[in-house]
Steps between C-alpha positions, in 0.01 A plus 500: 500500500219713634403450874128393419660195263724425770237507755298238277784330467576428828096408573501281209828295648310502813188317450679309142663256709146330553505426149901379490539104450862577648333574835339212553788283438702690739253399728491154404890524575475654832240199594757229386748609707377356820450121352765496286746631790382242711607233232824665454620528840365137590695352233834699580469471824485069479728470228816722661392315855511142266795569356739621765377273787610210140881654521575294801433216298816511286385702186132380485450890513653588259282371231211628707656901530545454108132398460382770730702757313263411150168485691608890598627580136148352370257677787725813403405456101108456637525805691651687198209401295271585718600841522583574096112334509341685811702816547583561122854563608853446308722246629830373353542105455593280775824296415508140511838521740763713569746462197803277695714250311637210721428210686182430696631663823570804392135544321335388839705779640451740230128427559467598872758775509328720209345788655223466230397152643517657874251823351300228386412334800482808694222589234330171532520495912386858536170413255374382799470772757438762172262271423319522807507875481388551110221233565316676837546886344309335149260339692449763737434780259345261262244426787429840651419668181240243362388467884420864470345530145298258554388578858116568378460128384645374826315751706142492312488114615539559828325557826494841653771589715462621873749743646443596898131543498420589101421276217549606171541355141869481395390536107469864427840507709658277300428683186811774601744203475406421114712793410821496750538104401507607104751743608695313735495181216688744234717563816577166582565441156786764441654353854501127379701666164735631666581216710493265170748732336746466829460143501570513123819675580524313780542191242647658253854506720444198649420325186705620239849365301656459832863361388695826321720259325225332293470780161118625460530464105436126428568589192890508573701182480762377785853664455814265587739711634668223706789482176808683633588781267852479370520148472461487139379659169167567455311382216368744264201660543505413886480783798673516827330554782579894548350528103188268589434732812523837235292342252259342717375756764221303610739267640684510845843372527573392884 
């Protein structure tokens, strides 16, 4: 490509992302994260505190831990929307529960001792201080580039200004702002992109199929392997496990 059509190119990127939908919802995202860490970290913080102070109480916790555990699996399917929604970003289902067969116990246990449900609520917990962050940069160069573009209209309506012994009318000065806010808004704008697309990457680990066990084709039905081989003949037209693993590559045999 010649340099010219790369040069106008590159301009047309630059002051395009005015005219992007995508940008503004990126900011709308960065703006949420504030309230909606808040909420998050309130409601972790008084259920785990609930729930464990309850274990004393024979196994009144229990119950509580269990309950806790689906209020993080459904904030965690919220936040996934919200980004495929607001950051137009690709993230795999969230399982229902880690795939365990047995008795009550051991899918309480299998619930807290999955690393996915641990990346989960560090996700959810760290919202809040990220939030904090993403909300005062959006504001900040949200604010300072309309404060500056629009400096004339602020300026024309008021009273002259007095510095040491001079008065003079802060209008025409004003006027050299107009352009260096239009500038500094396509600025801003690029910024707040690039911090959407590391919070959308950001989510996308956090948020994604975390148990390995659970197949991403939903297509593909359950295999029993729990038959011991050699017990018995096979009916006809039926596969062992080794031939169900050749013939079946989406499929992972642990």
């Amino acid at each position: 490509m010649p340099i010219d059509q790369q040069d106008a190119g590159a301009r047309t990127s630059f002051w395009g992302v005015a005219a992007k939908g995508q940008s503004y919802l990126n900011i709308l995202h960065l703006l949420l994260g504030l309230p909606l860490g808040a909420l998050y970290f309130t409601l972790l913080a008084t259920g785990a505190s609930v729930a464990l102070s309850l274990l004393v109480l024979a196994l009144v916790g229990i119950p509580l831990l269990v309950g806790l555990w689906y209020v993080i699996h459904s904030l965690v399917n919220f936040e996934r929307g919200l980004a495929i929604l607001l950051l137009d970003v690709d993230i795999a289902p969230i399982p229902v529960a880690p795939p365990v067969s047995g008795g009550l116990w051991k899918r309480f246990i299998a619930l807290w001792s999955d690393r996915g449900t641990w990346r989960w609520i560090q996700y959810l917990l760290f919202r809040f201080p990220v939030g904090i962050a993403t909300f005062t940069i959006a504001v900040t160069l949200t604010a300072a580039s309309l404060a500056m573009a629009f400096a004339p209209a602020y300026m024309w309506a008021s009273d002259d200004l007095t510095w040491v012994d001079r008065t003079f009318d802060p209008f025409p000065w004003s006027l050299a702002l107009v352009p260096l806010g239009i500038v500094f808004f396509f600025v801003s704008l690029h910024l707040m992109n690039a911090l959407a697309a590391l919070s959308g990457r950001w989510a996308r680990y956090s948020l994604g199929d975390t148990f390995p066990s659970v197949s991403k084709n939903e297509d593909l039905e359950p295999i029993d392997l729990t038959t011991p081989s050699g017990t018995g003949s096979q009916p006809e037209g039926s596969h062992s496990g080794a031939d169900v693993g050749q013939d079946s590559p989406g499929v992972t045999v642990s």
